[in-house]
C-alpha positions in Angstrom: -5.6 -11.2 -54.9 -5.5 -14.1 -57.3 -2.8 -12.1 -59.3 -0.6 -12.1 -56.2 -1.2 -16.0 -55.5 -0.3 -16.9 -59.0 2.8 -14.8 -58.8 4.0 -16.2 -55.5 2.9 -19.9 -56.9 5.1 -19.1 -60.2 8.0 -17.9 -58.0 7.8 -21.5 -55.8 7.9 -23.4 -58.9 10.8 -21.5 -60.6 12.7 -22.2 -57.3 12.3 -26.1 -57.6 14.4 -25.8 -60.3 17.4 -25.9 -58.6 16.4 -28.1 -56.3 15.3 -30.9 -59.0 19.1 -29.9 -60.6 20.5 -31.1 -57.1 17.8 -33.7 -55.8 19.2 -37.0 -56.8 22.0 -38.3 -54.4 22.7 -40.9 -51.7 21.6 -40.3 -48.3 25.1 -40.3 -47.0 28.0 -38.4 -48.8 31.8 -37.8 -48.0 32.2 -34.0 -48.6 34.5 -35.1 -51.5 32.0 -37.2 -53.1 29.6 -34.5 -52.2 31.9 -31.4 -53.8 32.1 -34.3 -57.3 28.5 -34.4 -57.6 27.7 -30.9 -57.2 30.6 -29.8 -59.6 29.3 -31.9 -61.9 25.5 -30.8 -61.8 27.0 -27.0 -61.5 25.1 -24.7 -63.7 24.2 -20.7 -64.4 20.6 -21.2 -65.4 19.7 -23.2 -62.6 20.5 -20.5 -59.7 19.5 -17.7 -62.2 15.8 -19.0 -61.9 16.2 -19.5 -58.1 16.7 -16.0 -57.6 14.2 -14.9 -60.2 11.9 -17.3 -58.2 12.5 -15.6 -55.1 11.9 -12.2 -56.7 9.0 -13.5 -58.7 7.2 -14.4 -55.0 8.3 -11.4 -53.7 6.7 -9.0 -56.4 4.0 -11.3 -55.9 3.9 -10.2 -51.7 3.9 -6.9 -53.0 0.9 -7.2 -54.7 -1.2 -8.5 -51.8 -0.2 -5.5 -49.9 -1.9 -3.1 -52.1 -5.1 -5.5 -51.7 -6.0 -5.3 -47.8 -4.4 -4.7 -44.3 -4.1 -8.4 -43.7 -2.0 -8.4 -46.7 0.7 -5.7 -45.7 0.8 -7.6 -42.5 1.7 -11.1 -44.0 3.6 -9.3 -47.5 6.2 -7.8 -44.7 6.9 -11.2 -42.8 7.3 -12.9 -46.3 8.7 -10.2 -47.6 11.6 -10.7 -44.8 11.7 -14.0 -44.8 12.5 -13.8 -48.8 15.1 -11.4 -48.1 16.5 -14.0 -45.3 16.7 -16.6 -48.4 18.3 -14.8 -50.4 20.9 -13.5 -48.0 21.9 -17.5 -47.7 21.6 -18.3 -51.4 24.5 -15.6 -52.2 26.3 -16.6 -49.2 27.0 -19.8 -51.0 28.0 -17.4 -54.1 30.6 -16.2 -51.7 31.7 -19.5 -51.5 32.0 -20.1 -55.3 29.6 -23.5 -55.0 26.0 -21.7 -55.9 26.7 -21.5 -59.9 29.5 -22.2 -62.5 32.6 -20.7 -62.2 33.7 -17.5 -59.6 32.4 -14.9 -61.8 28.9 -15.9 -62.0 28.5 -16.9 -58.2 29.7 -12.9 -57.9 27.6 -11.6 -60.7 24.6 -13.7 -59.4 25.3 -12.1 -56.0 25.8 -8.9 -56.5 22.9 -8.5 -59.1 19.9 -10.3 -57.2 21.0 -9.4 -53.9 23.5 -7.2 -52.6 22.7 -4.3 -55.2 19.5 -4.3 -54.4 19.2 -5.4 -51.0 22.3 -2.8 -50.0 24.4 -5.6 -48.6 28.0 -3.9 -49.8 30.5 -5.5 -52.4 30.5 -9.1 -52.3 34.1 -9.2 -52.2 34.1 -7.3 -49.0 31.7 -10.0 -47.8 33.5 -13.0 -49.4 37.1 -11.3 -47.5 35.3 -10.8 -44.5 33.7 -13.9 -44.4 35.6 -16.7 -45.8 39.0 -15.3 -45.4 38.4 -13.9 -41.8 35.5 -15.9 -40.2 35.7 -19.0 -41.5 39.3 -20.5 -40.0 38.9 -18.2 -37.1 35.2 -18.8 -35.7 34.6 -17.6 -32.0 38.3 -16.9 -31.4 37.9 -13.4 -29.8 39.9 -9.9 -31.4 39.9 -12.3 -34.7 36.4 -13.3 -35.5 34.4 -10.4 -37.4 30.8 -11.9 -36.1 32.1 -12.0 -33.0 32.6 -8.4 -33.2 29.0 -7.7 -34.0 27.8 -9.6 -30.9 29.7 -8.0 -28.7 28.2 -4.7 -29.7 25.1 -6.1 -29.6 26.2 -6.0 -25.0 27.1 -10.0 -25.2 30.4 -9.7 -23.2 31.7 -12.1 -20.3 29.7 -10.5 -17.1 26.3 -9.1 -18.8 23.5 -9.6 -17.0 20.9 -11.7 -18.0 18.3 -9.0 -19.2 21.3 -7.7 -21.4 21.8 -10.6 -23.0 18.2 -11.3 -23.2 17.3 -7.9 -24.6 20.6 -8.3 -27.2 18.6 -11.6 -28.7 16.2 -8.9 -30.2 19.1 -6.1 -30.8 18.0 -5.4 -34.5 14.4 -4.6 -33.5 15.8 -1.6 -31.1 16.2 1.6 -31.9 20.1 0.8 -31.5 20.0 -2.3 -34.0 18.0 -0.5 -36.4 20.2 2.6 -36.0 23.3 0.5 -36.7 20.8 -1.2 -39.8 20.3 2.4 -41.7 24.0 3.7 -41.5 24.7 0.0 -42.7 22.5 0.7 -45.8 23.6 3.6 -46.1 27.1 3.5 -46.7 25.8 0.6 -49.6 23.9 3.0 -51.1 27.0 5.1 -51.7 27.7 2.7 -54.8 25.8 4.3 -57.4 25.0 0.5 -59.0 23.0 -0.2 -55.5 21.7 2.9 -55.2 19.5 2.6 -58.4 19.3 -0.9 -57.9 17.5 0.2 -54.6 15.5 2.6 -56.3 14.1 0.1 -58.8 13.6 -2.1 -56.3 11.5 0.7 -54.8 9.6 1.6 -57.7 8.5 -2.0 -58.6 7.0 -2.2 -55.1 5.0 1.4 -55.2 3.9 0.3 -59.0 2.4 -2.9 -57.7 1.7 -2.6 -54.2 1.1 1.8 -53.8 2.5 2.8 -50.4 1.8 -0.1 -48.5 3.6 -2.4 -50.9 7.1 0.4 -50.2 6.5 0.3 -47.0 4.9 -3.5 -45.6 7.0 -5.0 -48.7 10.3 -3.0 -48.8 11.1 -0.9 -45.6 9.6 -2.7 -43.1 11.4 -5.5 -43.9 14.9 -4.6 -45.3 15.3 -2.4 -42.3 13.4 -3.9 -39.5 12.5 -8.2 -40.0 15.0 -9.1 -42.3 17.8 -8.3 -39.8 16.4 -9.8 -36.8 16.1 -12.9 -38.7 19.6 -13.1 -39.8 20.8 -12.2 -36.2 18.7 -15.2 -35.2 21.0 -17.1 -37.4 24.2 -15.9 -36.4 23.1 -16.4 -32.7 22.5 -20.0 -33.3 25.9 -20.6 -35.8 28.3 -21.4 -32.6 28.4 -21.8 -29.0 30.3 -18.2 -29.3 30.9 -17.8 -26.0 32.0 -21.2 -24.6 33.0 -23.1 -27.5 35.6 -26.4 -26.7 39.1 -25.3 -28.2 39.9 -29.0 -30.0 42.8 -30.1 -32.4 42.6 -32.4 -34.9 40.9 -32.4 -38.2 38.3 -29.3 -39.7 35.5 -31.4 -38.6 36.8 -32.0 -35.0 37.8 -28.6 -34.7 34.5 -27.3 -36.1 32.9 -30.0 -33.6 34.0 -28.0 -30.3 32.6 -24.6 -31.9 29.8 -25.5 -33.3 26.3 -26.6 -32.4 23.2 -28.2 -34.2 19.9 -26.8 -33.5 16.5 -29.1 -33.2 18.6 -32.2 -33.5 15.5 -34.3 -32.7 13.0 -31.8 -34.1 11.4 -31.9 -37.0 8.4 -29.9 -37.2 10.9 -26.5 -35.5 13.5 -28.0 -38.2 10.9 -27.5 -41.0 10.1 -24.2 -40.1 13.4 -23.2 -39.2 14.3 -24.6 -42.8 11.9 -22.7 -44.3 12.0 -19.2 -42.6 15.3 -18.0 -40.9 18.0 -21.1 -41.5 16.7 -21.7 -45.0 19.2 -23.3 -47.8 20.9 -25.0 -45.8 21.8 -22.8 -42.6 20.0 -25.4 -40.5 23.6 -27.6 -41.1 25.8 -24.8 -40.1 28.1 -27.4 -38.4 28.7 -29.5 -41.7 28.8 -26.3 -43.7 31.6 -25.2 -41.4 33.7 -28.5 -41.6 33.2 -28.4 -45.4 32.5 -24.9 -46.8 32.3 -25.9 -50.5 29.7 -28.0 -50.5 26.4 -26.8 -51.4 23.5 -26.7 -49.8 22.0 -29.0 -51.4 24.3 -32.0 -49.9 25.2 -30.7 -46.8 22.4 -33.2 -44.8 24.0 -36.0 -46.5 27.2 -34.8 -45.6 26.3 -34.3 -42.1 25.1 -37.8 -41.7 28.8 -38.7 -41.8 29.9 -36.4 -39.0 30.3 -36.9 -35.5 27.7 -34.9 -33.7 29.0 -31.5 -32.7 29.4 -30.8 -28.6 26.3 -28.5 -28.1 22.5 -29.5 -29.7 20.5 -27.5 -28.1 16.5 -28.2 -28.6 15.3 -25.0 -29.1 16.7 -21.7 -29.7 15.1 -18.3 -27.2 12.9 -20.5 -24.7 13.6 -23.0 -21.7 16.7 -24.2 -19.9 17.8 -25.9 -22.6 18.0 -23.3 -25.0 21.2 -22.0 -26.5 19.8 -18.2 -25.4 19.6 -19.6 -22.0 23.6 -21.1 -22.6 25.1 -18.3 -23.7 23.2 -16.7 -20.8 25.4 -19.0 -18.4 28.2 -18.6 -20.5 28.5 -15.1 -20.1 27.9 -14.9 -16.7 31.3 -15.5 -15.9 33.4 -12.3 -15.6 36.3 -13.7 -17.5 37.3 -14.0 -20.4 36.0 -17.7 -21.4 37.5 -16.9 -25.1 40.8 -18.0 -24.4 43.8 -18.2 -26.8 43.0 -21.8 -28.5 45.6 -24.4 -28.4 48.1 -24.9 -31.0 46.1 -26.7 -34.1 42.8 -25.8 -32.9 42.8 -22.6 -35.8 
């Protein structure tokens, strides 16, 4: 066991890293002065070791799983929570602001997570997501994500328990159906599919079966997902947004939300578990895409507050579960063609 702490201890540190890289700025930022600083701090050795960190912790999680029940238990929820992290670190590869220069943010990517995580080409992401997503957020027939929650049953007139049950869609036998053919057709590039297999190995050498299964399976195919569909629940006000003209930010203002606004124990472990590097600022990251992570709080600072800051996230009146629940009550159609300016 004390391997597997020093391992997961060794991982934390190598992260910091980065963050010491990036840690010294105002408290308040234009996203131009925001985009200078970060440009000029830009490195390849600093990300490199944040991924290595997270892989480092996660070999470490394996480990523990070979030790004792308890173990599997808690390697499979950090384990997912890992895979979570590094899902957001590569989505700011896809955005050409995690290292120096286009070709490294991809190489980074591709080689620490999407190989062997069986995401799919991260051009196909960066297309799908910057190109397609990005300038056309909640705008329905147009918006990819919004094409995955509307599979998920969130269409104008579900009922409540549909929309309640599609909060948890990756952890049914539908979501994780849709999970496996998903990895699947990744695994047809032969680079993922022995990056998958050494990803495999490594966890059976250290861990035996439990470690494959609690630190591997489990959660690539099960925890990981739910977490990320956590995160694209709570992006935008998908079904109800406020069509606005104007600038990005105003735009991004009226489809947007901020979660725990006020909170900052649920912000810490948001921060820390499913809206980790930054996903907690999805609003600011959406008004100004290239800036890292890193900056984005300080960047927020300067922003008008978005229409919808919901306090919590699943639970109470006041959750943003609970308004897309009213949302999508309506029969119609509430995604309406936006007004001229407002894409």
């Amino acid at each position: 066991m004390s391997s597997a702490l020093c391992l997961v201890v060794a991982g934390l540190l190598l992260r910091q890293l980065d963050r010491l890289r990036h840690l010294r700025s105002p408290a308040k930022l234009t996203a131009a002065e925001a985009m200078a600083l970060q440009r000029s701090r830009a490195s390849v050795w600093a990300p490199t070791l944040l991924l290595v960190g997270e892989w480092t912790q996660i070999a470490g999680w394996w480990l523990l799983a070979g030790v004792h029940p308890a173990g599997a238990v808690v390697a499979a929820v950090a384990v997912a929570v890992h895979f979570r992290h590094l899902q957001e670190i590569s989505h700011f590869a896809v955005h050409g602001v995690l290292a120096r220069g286009r070709r490294a943010n991809t190489v980074l990517a591709e080689l620490f997570v999407h190989l062997p995580l069986a995401l799919g080409p991260v051009g196909e992401r960066r297309n799908r997501h910057v190109r397609d997503h990005h300038p056309n957020a909640t705008l329905s027939g147009v918006d990819p994500n919004l094409v995955e929650l509307r599979d998920a049953g969130l269409v104008p007139g579900a009922a409540q328990g549909t929309v309640t049950r599609a909060a948890c869609h990756p952890l049914t036998v539908r979501g994780l159906r849709g999970t496996v053919t998903g990895t699947g057709r990744a695994l047809a590039r032969p680079a993922g599919a022995v990056a998958v297999v050494v990803v495999a190995a490594a966890a059976y050498l250290l861990g035996g079966w439990t470690g494959l299964v609690a630190g591997v399976l489990v959660p690539r195919l099960w925890l990981y997902p739910q977490l990320a569909w956590l995160s694209l629940l709570g992006e935008h006000t998908w079904f109800d947004p406020q069509r606005r003209t104007g600038s990005r930010a105003e735009v991004e203002a009226g489809r947007c939300l901020r979660l725990y606004p006020e909170g900052v124990v649920m912000s810490a472990v948001a921060a820390v578990t499913w809206l980790p590097y930054g996903d907690l600022h999805h609003y600011a990251h959406s008004a100004h895409p290239a800036v890292r992570w890193n900056y984005l709080p300080a960047v927020e600072r300067g922003l008008a507050p978005p229409h919808c800051t919901p306090a919590a996230l699943l639970i109470g009146p006041g959750s943003l579960l609970a308004r897309h629940r009213r949302a999508l009550a309506r029969p119609e159609d509430v995604l309406a063609v936006p007004a001229p300016g407002a894409r």
